[in-house]
C-alpha positions in Angstrom: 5.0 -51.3 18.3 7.4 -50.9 15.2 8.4 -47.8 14.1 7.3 -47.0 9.8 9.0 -44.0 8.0 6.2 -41.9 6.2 7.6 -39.8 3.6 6.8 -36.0 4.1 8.5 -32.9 2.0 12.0 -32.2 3.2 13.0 -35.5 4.2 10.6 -38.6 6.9 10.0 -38.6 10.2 9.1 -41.6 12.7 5.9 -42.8 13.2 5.4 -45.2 16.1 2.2 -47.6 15.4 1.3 -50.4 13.5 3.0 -51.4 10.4 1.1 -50.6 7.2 0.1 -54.2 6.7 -1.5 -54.3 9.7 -3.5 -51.2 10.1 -7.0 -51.5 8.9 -7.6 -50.3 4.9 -11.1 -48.2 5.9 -10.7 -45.8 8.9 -13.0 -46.1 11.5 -15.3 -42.7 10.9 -15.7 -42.2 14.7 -12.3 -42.6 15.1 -11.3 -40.1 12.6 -13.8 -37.4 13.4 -13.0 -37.7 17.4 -8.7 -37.2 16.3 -9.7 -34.1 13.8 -8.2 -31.3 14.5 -10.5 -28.5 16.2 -11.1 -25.5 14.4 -9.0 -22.2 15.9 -11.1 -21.1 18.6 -9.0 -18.1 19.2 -9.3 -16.8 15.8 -13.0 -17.3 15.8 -13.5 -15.6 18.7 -11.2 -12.3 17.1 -13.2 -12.5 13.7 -16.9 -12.3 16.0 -15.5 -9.3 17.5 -14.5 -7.3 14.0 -17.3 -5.1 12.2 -15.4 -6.1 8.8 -16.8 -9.9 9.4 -20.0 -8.9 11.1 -23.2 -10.2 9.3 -25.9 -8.3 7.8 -29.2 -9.7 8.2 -31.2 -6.9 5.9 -29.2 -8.3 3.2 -29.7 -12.1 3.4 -32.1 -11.6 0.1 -29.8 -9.6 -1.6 -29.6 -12.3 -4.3 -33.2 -12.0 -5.1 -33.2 -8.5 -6.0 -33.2 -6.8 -9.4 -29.7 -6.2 -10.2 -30.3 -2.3 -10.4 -31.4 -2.2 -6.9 -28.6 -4.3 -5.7 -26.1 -1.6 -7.3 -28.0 0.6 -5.9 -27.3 -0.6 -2.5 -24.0 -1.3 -2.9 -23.2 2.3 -3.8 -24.9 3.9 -0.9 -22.4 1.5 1.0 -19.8 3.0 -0.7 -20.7 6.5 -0.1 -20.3 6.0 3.7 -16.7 5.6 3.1 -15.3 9.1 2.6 -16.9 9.6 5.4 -15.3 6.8 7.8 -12.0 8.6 6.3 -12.9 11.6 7.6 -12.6 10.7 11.0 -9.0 9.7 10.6 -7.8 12.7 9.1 -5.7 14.3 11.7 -3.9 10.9 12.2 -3.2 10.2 8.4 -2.0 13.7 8.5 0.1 13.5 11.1 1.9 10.4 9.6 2.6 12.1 6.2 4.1 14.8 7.5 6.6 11.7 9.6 6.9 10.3 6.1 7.8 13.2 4.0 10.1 14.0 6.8 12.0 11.1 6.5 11.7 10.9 2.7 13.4 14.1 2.5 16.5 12.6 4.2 16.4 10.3 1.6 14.3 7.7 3.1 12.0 5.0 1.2 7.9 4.5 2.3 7.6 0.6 2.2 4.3 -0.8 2.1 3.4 -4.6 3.5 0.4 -6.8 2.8 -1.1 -9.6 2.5 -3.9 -10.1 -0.1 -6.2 -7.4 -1.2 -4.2 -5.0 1.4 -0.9 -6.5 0.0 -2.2 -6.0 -3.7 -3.4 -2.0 -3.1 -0.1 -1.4 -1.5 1.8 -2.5 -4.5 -0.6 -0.6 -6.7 0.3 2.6 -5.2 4.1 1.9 -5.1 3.9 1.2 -8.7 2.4 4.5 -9.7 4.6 6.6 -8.2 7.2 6.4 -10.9 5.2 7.0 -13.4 3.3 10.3 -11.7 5.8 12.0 -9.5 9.1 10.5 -11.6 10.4 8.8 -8.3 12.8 5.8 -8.9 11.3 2.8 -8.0 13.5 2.0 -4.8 12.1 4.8 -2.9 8.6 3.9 -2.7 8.3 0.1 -2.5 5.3 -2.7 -2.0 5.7 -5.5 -0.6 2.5 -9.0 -0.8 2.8 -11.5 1.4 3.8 -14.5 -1.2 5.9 -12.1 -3.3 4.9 -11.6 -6.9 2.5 -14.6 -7.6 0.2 -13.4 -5.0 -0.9 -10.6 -6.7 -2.9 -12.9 -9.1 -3.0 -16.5 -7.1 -3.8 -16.4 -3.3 -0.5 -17.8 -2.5 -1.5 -20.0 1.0 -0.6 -19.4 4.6 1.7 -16.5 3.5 -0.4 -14.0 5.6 0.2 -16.0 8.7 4.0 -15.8 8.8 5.4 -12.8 11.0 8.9 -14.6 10.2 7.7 -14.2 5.9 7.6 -10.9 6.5 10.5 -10.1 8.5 12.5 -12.0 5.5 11.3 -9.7 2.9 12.0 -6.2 4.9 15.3 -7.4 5.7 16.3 -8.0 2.1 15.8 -3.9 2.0 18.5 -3.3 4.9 15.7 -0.9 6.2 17.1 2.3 8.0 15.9 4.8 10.9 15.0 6.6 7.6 12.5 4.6 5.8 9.0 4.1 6.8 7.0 0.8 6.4 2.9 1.0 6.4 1.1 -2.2 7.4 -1.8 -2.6 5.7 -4.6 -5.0 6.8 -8.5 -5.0 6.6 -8.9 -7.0 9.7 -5.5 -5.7 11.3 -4.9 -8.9 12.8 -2.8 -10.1 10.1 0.6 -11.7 10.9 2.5 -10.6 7.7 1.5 -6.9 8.3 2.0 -7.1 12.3 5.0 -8.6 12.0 6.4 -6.2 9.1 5.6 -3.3 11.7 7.6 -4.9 14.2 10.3 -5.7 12.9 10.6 -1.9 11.1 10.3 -0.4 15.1 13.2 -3.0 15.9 15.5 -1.7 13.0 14.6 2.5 14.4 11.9 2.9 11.1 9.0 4.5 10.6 5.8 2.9 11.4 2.4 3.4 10.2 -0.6 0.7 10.7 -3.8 0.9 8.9 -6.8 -1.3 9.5 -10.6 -1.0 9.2 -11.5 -2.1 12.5 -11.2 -0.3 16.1 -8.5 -1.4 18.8 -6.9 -3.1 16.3 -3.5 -5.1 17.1 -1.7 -3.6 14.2 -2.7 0.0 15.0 -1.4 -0.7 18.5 2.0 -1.8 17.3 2.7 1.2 14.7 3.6 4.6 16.0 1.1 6.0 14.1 -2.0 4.2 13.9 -4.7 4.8 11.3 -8.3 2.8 11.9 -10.5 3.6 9.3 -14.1 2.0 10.4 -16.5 1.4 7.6 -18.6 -1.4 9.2 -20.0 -4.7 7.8 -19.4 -5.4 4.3 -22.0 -5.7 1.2 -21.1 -9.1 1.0 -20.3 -10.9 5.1 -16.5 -10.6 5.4 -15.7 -9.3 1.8 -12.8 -6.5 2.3 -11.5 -6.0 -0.6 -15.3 -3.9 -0.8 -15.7 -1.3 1.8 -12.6 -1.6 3.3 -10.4 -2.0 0.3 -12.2 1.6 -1.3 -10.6 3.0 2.1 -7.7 1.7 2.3 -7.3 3.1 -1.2 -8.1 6.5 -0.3 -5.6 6.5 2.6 -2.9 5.3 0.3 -3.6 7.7 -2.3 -3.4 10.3 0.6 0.1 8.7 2.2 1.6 9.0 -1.2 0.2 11.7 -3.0 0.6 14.4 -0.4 3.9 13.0 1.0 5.5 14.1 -3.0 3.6 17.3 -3.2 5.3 18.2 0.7 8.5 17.0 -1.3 8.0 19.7 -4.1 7.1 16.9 -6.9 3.7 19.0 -7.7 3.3 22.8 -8.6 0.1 23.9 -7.4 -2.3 21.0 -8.1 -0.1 20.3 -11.4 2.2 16.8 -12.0 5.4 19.3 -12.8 7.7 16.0 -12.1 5.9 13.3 -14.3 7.4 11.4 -16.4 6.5 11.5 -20.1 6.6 8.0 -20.7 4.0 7.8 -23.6 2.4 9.9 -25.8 -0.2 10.8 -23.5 2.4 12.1 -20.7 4.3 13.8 -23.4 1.1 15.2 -24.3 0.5 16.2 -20.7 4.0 17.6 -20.2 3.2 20.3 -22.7 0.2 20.8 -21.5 1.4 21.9 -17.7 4.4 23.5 -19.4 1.5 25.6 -21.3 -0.5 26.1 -17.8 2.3 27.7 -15.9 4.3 29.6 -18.5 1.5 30.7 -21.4 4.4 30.3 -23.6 3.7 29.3 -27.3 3.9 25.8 -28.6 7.2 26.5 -30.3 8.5 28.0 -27.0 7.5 24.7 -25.0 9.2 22.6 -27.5 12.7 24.2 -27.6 12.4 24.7 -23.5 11.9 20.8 -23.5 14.7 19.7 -25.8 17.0 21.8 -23.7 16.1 20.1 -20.8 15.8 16.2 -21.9 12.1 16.4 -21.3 11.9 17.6 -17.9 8.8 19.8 -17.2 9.9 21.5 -13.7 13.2 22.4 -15.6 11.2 23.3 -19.0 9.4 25.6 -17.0 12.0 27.2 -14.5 13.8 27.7 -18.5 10.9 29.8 -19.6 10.0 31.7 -17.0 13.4 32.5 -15.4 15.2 33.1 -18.5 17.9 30.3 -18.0 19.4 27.3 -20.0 19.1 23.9 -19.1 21.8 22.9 -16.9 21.7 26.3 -15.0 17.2 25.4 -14.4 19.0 21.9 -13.0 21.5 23.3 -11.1 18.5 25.8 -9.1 16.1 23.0 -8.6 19.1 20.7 -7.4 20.1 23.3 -5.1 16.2 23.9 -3.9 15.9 19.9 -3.3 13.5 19.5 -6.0 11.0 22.6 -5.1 10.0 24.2 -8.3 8.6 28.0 -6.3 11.6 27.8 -4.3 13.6 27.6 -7.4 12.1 30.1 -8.9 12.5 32.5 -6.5 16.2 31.9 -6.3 16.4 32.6 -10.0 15.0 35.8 -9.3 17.1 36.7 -6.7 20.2 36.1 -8.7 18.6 38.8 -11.4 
């Protein structure tokens, strides 16, 4: 038999068989259908077992309905999912007080993805900055695919364990940083192997997924299974699952910075006033703590390049700017805590 090069990306390999010439022009169709490859067994039988991809039979007519009823349904689907959050709440609690932990040290929370997961993760990361005034290394997403997936679905990037492992090594992760895995399904490569690779370098680990006895729980020290059943539409996650996933996020995040003293009370105290509106808001939360007047606010803020923990610590302790920096950098951050050593040095 002679031996044909067929030209493939990254170079050709041998094929042994009949020269071109001599192979026939049509392909026999029994031929072709008997040497097709067979569809992955394994990973039909994993998708049978998940609730996420389970089918709902009392909604095969959903098409046919009036579109007010079909909102109407899909919003009593949504209300079930606070309450599939509920549930986890002593685990998602227990891993934000890991995270703030090792924030405090000066760790970063990493995020990993793949697809909606992937995209909410990045979502979160991104308004971090802009709420709590953290720079933009310290809480970090990462999408299977890299950018471009977060508006093309970027193929077979979910499968690769090794994609992943590439992208958390270019952070030179540390016993201090934490990495969440993020997947609906929590079978997905990308966020299992992001997980593993984090335990191997001494991080953090937190895996969330939407269905029960889920790999990528088992492989994160802190596992977080939020179970909100079949989707609306068969196998949709970015739906149900995606609102929780959401939710948990907002929670990781949100109460990991106000456990880092970048709230005061329930108010933003460390946003950054990067528009009108936020330099609106600034004054506002100045206005809440203090009661000083308007003109009060305004000289407190120029004194302190903007900064509302320091505008406020300026007004109500009766210092200048860099002595309000110098108490909040020697109370890590905490505005009370600042305060109160203010007060103490009266």
């Amino acid at each position: 038999m002679s031996v044909t090069e067929l030209p493939l990306r990254g170079g050709a390999v041998p094929r042994h068989g009949p020269a071109p010439q001599d192979m026939p022009t049509t392909p026999d169709r029994k031929d072709t259908a008997m040497t097709a490859t067979p569809p992955n067994e394994d990973l039909r039988s994993q998708l049978e077992t998940m609730t996420t991809e389970a089918f709902r039979p009392e909604l095969a007519d959903v098409d046919r309905l009036p579109t007010l009823d079909i909102a109407r349904l899909m919003n009593s689907e949504d209300a079930t999912v606070a309450g599939a959050v509920t549930e986890q709440l002593p685990r998602i609690a227990a891993a934000i007080d890991a995270i703030a932990d090792r924030m405090d040290r000066g760790g970063r929370l990493v995020y990993a993805g793949a697809g909606t997961a992937g995209r909410l993760g990045v979502l979160d990361a991104s308004e971090c900055p802009p709420t709590f005034n953290t720079d933009p290394s310290r809480v970090v997403g990462l999408i299977a695919g890299g950018p471009d997936a977060l508006v093309t679905s970027v193929e077979g990037a979910e499968d690769s364990r090794e994609l992943a492992h590439a992208d958390l090594a270019g952070l030179g992760l540390t016993a201090d940083d934490t990495v969440v895995g993020i997947s609906a399904s929590g079978r997905t490569p990308y966020a299992i192997g992001a997980v593993e690779y984090a335990r191997s370098r001494g991080a953090l680990t937190v895996g969330l997924a939407c269905n029960r006895g889920s790999a990528l729980a088992a492989a994160a020290e802190h596992g977080i299974e939020v179970v909100v059943g079949p989707e609306f539409l068969t196998g949709s996650t970015r739906l149900k699952a995606g609102t929780a996933q959401k939710l948990v996020l907002n929670m990781l995040s949100t109460i990991t910075m106000i456990r880092l003293g970048k709230t005061y009370g329930n108010l933003m105290v460390d946003v950054r006033a990067s528009n009108d509106k936020l330099r609106a808001r600034s004054r506002r939360i100045v206005a809440q703590v203090t009661g000083a007047e308007d003109d009060a606010i305004e000289r407190a803020l120029a004194a302190t390049d903007g900064e509302v923990k320091n505008a406020i610590l300026v007004i109500l302790a009766g210092v200048d700017g860099p002595t309000a920096a110098r108490l909040l950098g020697e109370s890590a951050g905490h505005l009370r805590a600042a305060l109160a050593k203010a007060q103490t040095r009266d």
